[in-house]
C-alpha positions in Angstrom: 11.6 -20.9 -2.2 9.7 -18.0 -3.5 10.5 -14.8 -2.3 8.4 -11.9 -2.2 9.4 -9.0 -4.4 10.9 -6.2 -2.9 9.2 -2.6 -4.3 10.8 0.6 -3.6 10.0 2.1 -0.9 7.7 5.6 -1.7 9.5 8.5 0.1 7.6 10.0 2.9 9.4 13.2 3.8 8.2 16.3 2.1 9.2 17.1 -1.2 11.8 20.5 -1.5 9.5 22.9 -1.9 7.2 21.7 1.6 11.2 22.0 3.2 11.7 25.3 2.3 8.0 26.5 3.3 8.2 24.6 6.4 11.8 26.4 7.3 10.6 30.0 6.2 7.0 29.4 8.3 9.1 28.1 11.2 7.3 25.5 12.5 7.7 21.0 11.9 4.7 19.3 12.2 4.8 15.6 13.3 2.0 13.3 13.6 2.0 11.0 16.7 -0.8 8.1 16.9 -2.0 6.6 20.5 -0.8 2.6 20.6 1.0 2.9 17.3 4.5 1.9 17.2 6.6 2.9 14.2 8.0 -1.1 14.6 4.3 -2.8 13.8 3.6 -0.3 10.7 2.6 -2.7 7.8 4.3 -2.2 4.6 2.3 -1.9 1.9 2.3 -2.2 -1.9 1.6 -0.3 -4.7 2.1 -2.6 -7.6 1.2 -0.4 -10.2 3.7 2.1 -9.5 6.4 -0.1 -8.3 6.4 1.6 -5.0 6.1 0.3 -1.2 5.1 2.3 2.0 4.9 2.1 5.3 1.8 2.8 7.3 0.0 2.4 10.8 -2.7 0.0 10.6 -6.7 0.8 12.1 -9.5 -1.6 11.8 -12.6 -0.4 10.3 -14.2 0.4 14.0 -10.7 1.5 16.1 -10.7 5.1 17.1 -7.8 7.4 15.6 -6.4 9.1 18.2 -3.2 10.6 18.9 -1.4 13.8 18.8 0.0 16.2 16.2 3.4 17.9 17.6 3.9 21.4 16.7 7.8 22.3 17.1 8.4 26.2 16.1 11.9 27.9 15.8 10.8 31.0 17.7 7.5 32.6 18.3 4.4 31.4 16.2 1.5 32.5 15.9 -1.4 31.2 13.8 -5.0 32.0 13.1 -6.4 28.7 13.9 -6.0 24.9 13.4 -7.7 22.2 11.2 -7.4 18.6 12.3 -9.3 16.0 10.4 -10.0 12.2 9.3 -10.4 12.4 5.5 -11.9 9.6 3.6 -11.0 9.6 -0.2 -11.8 7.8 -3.3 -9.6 8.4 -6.4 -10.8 6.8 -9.6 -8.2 7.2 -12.9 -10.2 7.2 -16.6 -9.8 9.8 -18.7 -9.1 12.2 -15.9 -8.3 11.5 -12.6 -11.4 12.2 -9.9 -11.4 12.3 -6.2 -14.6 11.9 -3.8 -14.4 12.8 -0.3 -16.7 10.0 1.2 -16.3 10.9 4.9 -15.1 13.6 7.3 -14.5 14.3 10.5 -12.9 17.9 12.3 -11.4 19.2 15.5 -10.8 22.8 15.7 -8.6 24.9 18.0 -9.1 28.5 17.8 -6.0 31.2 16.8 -2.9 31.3 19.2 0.8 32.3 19.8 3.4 29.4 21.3 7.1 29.8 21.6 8.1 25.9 22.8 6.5 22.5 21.4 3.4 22.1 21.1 0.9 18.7 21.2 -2.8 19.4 19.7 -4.8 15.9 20.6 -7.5 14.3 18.4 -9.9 11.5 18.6 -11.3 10.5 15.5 -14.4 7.4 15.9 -16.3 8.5 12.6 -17.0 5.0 11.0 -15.0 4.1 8.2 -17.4 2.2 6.0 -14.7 1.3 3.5 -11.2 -0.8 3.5 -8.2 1.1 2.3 -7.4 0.0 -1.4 -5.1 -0.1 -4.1 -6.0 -0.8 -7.4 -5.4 -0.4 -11.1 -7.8 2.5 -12.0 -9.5 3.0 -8.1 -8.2 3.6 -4.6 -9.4 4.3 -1.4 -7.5 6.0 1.4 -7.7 7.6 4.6 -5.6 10.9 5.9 -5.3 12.4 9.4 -4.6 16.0 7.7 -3.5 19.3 9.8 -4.3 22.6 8.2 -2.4 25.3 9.9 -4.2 28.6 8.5 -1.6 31.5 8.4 -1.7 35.1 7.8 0.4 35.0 4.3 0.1 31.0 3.4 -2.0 28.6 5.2 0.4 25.3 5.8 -1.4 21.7 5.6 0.2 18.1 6.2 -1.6 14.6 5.8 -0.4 11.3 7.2 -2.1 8.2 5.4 -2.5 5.3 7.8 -4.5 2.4 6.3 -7.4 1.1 7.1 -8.4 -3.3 7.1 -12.3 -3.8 8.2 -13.0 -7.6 9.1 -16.2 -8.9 8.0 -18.3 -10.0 11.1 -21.4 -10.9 9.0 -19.4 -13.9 6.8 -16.9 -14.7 9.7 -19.8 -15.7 11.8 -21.9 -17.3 9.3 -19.1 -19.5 7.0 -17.3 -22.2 8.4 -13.4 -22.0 8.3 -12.1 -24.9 6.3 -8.2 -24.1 7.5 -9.6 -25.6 10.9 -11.1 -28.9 9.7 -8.6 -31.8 10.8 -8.6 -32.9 7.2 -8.4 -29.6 5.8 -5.1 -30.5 3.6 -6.5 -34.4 2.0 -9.9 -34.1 2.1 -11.7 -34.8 -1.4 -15.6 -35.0 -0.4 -17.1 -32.1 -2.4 -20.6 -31.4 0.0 -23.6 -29.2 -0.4 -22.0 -25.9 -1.2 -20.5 -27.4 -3.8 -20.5 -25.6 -7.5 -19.9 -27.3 -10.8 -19.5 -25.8 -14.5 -20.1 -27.8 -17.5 -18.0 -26.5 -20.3 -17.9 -27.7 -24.0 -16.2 -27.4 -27.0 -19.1 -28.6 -30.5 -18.6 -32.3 -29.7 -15.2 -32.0 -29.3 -14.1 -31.5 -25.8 -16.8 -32.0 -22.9 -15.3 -31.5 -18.9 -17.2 -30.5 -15.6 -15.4 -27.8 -13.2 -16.5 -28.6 -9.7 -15.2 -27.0 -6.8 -15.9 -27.1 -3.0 -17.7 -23.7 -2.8 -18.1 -20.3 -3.6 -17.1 -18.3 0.0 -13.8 -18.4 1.0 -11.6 -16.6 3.6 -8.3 -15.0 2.3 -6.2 -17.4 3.7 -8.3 -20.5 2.7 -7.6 -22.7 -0.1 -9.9 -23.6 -3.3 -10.4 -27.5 -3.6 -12.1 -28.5 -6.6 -11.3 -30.9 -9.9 -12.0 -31.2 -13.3 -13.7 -34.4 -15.0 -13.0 -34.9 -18.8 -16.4 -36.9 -20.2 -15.3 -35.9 -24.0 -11.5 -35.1 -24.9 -11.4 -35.7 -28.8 -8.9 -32.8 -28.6 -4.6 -32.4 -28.5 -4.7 -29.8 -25.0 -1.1 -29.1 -24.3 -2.1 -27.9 -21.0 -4.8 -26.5 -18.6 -4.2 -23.9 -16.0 -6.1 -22.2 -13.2 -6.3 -18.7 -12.3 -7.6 -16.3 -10.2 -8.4 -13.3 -11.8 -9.6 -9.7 -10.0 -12.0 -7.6 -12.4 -12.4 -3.8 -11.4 -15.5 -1.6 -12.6 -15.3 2.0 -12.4 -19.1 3.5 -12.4 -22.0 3.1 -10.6 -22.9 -0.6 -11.5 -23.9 -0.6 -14.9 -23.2 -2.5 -17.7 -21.4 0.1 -19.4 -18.8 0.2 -16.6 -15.2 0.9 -17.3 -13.8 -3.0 -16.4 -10.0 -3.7 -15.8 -8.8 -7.5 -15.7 -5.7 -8.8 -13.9 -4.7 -12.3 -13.1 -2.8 -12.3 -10.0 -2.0 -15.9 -9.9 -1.9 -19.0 -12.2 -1.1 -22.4 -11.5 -0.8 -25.2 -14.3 -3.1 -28.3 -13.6 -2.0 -30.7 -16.1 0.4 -31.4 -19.1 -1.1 -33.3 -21.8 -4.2 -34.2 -23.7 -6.3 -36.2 -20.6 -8.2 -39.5 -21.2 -12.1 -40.0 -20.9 -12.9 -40.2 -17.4 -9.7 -38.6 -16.3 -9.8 -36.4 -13.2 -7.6 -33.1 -12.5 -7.8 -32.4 -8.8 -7.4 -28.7 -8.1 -5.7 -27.3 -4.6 -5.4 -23.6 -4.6 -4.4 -22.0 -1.3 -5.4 -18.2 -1.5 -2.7 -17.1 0.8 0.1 -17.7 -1.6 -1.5 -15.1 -3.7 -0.2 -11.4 -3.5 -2.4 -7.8 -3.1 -5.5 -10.1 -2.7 -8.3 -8.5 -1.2 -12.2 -9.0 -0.3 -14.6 -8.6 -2.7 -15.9 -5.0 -2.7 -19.2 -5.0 -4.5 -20.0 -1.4 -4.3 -17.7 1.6 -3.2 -19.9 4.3 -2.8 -21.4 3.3 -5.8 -17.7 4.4 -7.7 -16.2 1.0 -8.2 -16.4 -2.1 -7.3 -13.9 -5.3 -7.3 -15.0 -8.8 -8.3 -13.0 -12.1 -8.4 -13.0 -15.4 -10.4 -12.0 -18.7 -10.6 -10.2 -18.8 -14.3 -10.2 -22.2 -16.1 -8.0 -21.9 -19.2 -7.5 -25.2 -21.5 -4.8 -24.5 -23.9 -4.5 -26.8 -27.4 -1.5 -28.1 -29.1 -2.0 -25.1 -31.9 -2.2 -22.4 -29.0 -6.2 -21.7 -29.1 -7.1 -20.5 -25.7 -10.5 -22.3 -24.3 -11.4 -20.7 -20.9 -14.2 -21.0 -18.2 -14.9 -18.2 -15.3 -17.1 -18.4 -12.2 -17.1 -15.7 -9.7 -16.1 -16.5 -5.8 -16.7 -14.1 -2.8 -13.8 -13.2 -1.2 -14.0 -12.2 3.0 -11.5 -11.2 5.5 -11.8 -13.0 8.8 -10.5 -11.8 12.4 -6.4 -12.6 12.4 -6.3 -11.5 8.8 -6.4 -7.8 9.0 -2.8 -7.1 7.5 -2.8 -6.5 4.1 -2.0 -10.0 1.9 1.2 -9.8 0.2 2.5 -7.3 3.1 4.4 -7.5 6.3 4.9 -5.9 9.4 8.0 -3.9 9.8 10.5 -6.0 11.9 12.2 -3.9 14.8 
């Protein structure tokens, strides 16, 4: 049985020199969310730095609301507090940018407390976009408390992360996990797509699969007909393979490429007429996502379907289509992550 890879877990307390300001300000400052359990935080993975953390989970329209806990050693006074829902977007090129996409504020004027103290917020600004990590793009969202100060103001963020179901696409494409015969059926019907790919006169195969929408826990059905195979193939595999654009949409974009899965679909050079069948069930593949195709016109995530033939001297023959990925209701936990157990 495949297990899931265990990253290290990021560390969430503040780093020595926060300590030390927090102890010489004399004041801790905990965030407190309404509904949230520290039990159903979703754990979740950055694969690019080999990190894991944990985070409470909102969908795209649930307010943010809770509380931020003020504990002082003594007397405290301040000059006013900041609370706010921050919306970022952090590209990495040559340098690193950041683009605050949305905002919202509560206030509270300038005040002295001696005993703990809860300041409330309700946050129901519409987050537009998922929360997302990538190779050279992210998006995130921070409930952030600035705490301004007469010597040094004092600010903490707590991320919590964001999963936005897609109402449009859950309401307008049929779920195939439902169908009785969703784990043998073989009829390919009007949806479905086929790729004609040839090698000169050498090599001639069709790549039809089922359709081109698919939920992020569906599975891909589809198979390959060989109608020329004068050719030694050692093997074929398919893929799914995530490409991300940083820029605006152009063809000039910055584009990273990252298979996150492969599976090998035969072993062998085939026969004329031979049929591959093709099951690939998207749930078994980790940090998949929807398809995003335009953050705030920053970046934007695409996937594909990845044939790859593969002769007996190594030359790599390969075929992509691109599928639309789309999160339905029940699926707003981030693939490849977990809730934490209690």
């Amino acid at each position: 049985m495949l297990e899931k890879e265990r990253l290290q877990e990021k560390e969430r307390s503040p780093g020595l020199f926060g300590r030390l300001l927090r102890k010489v300000d004399g004041c801790v400052v905990r965030f407190i969310f309404d509904g949230k359990m520290d039990e159903s935080m979703v754990t979740v993975d950055d694969p690019y730095e080999r990190t894991s953390e944990r985070m409470h989970l909102f969908s795209g329209s649930e307010p943010v609301c809770g509380r931020v806990v003020l504990t002082p050693k003594g007397t405290y006074r301040h000059n006013g507090i900041l609370l706010e829902l921050v919306g970022v977007i952090t590209t990495f090129g040559e340098s690193e940018e950041k683009i605050d996409f949305m905002r919202q504020e509560k206030k509270f004027e300038p005040d002295t407390f001696c005993s703990m103290t809860s300041l409330e917020f309700h946050f129901t600004a519409p987050r537009e976009y998922e929360s997302y990590r990538g190779t050279n793009a992210r998006v995130s969202y921070y409930v952030r408390a600035t705490i301004y100060r007469p010597v040094k103001n004092i600010t903490e963020v707590e991320e919590v992360w964001v999963s936005k179901v897609d109402a449009y696409l859950s309401g307008t494409q049929s779920d195939a996990s439902r169908h009785p015969s969703y784990f043998r059926e073989t009829v390919f019907g009007p949806q479905s797509i086929s790729m004609d790919v040839g090698v000169e006169n050498v090599l001639h195969i069709e790549f039809k699969y089922d359709k081109k929408i698919f939920h992020l826990q569906e599975r891909v059905l589809g198979k390959v007909t060989f109608k020329v195979a004068d050719m030694d193939i050692r093997c074929g595999e398919v893929g799914v393979v995530r490409k991300e654009f940083i820029g605006p949409g152009k063809s000039t974009d910055a584009m990273q490429s990252e298979t996150l899965q492969k599976f090998e679909i035969m072993d062998g050079t085939p026969v004329v007429g031979e049929v591959v069948p093709i099951r690939l069930y998207l749930r078994s593949i980790p940090h998949l996502t929807p398809t995003y195709p335009n953050v705030h016109n920053c970046f934007r995530v695409l996937y594909f379907l990845n044939l790859v033939l593969i002769t007996g001297e190594g030359k790599r023959y390969f075929k992509q289509q691109e599928i639309t990925l789309y999160r339905r209701h029940g699926q707003e936990v981030p693939t490849g992550s977990m809730t934490q157990s209690p």
